[in-house]
N, C-alpha and C positions, 0 to 999 in steps of 0.2 A: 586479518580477517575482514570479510566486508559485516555490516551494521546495516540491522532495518533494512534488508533487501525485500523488496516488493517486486510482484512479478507488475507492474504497472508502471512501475520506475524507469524510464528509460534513458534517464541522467546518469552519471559515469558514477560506478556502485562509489560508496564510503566507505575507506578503510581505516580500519584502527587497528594500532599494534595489541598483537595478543596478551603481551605483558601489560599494557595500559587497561587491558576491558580486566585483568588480572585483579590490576590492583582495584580498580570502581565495584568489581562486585564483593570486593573484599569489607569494604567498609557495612554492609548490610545487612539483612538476616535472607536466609533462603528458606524456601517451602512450596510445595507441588498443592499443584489443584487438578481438579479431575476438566475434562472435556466437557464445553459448556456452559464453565462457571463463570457469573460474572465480573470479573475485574476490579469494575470501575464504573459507576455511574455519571452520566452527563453533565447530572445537575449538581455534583460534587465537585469540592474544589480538589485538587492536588497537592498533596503536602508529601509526598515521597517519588522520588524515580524508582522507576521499577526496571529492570535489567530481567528480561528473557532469553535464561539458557538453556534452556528445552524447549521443543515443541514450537506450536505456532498459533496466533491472536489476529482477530478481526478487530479494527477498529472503526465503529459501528455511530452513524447517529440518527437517533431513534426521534421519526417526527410527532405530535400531537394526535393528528387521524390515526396514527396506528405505522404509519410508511417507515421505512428503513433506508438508508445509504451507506453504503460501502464505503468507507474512507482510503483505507489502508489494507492489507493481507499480510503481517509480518511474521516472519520465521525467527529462528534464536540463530546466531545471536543481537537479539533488539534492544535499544532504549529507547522507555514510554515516559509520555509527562515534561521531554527537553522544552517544551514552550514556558513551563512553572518556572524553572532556572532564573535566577537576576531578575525576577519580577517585580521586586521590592513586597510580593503578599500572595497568598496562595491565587495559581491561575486555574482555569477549570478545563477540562478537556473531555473529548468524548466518551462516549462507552467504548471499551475495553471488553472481548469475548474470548477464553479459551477455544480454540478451536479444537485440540489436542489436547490430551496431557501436557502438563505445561508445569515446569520446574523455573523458579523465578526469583530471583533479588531484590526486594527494597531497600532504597539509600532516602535517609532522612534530606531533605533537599537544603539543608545551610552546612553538610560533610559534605553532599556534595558539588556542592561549588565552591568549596574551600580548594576541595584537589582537584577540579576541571581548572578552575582559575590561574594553579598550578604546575600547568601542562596543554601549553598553548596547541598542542597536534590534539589533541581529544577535544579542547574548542571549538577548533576548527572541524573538526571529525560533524560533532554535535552540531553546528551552524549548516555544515551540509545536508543531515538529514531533513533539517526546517527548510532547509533550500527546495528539497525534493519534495516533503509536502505540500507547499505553498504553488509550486510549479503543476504538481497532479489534478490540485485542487482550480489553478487558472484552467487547464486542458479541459476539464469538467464542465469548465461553462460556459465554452466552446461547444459543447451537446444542447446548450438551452435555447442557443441563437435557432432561430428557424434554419432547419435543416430538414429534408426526407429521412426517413425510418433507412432509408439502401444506404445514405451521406455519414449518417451517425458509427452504422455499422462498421461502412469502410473505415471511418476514419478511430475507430475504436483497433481495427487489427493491423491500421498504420500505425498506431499508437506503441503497437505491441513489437514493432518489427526489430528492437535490439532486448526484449527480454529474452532470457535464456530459453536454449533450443534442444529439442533429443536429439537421437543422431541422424534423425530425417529431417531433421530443418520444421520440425512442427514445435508451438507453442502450447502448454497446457495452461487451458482455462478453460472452465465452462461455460454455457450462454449465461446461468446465472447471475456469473461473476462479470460476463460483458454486459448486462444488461443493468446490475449495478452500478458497472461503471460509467455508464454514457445515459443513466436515467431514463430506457423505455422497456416495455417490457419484456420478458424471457420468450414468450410466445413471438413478438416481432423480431427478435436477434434470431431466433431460429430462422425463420422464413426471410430475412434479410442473407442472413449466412448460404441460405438453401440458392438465392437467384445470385449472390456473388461468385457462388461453386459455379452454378450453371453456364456466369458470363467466364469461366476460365482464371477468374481476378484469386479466387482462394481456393485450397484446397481445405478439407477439413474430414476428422476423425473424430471417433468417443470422445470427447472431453481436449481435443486438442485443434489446432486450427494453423493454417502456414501460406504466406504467401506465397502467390503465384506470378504477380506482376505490378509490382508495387507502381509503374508508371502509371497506367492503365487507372489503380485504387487513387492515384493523387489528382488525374484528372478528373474522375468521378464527384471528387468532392467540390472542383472548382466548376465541375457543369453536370449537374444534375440529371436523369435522364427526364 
């Protein structure tokens, strides 16, 4: 099964054997929360992993002014909180949001790195996922660098161009969710998306989006119009 697939993720998915996410969620207690609810607070530390096998979680951080960033969009089956692991003391980690219904595992975090430690392929499994964060998060600020509002956009559904596809070759996400991603706002993704459509570079639908000429969007971002 792959783990913590993100549609943002454009790193080669993480798989874990089913019988391994088997035994990890075995060691915990389970319990559903409603759509919504919050998880997990920023300014808390971590003292359990949490395994989502339902449903799907934003992982959220919430600035001082009021502002918000998308971190993550993860479906089940996920693990939250891998940065806590071998810390030597609880480590803290973002907000956590059900997006859905959401059915979920906590594991006390000294079980579980007793049996990760155990089971060098879920190590490894689990190192990947940090791999994948740590990488989403360098891409991220690659949008800070002075860039045009058209440069961010293209290079937000370059970003996108190996997440999974319908059977048209379109990608769903909303401008929302592009607009959290690349840090401007919903209003400019739209009218960025609107003159990409126009120059031919994207096509785009309700809620989905798909390239049209990926050459075309790469040089855009190395020359600006």
């Amino acid at each position: 099964m792959v783990i913590n697939r993100d549609k943002f993720n454009f790193l080669t998915p993480v798989e874990l054997a089913d019988e391994q996410w088997q035994k990890l969620i075995a060691l915990g207690s389970p319990k559903t929360v409603k759509a919504g609810t919050l998880l997990h607070e920023q300014s808390m530390t971590v003292s359990e992993l949490t395994c989502v096998t339902e449903g799907s979680v934003n992982i959220v951080h919430f600035f001082d002014n009021g502002n918000e960033k998308l971190c993550e969009s993860l479906t089940a089956p996920s693990v939250l909180g891998i940065e806590a692991l071998w810390s030597g003391e609880e480590g803290f980690y973002p907000s956590i949001v059900a997006v859905t219904d959401v059915n979920l595992v906590t594991i006390p975090l000294d079980a579980a790195e007793k049996m990760i430690s155990a089971m060098p392929e879920m190590m490894i499994a689990l190192f990947r996922c940090v791999r994948n964060s740590l990488c989403i998060s360098r891409i991220r600020s690659v949008c800070s660098a002075p860039m045009s509002v058209l440069q961010k956009a293209a290079f937000a559904i370059v970003f996108l161009r190996e997440a999974d596809k319908d059977e048209d070759g379109y990608t769903r996400v909303t401008h929302e969710e592009l607009a959290q991603l690349i840090g401007i706002s919903r209003a400019n993704v739209t009218s960025a998306l609107a003159e990409l459509t126009q120059m031919g570079l994207v096509g785009k639908k309700r809620g989905r989006v798909k390239i049209l000429d990926n050459d075309k969007l790469m040089e855009l971002l190395d020359n600006p119009l």
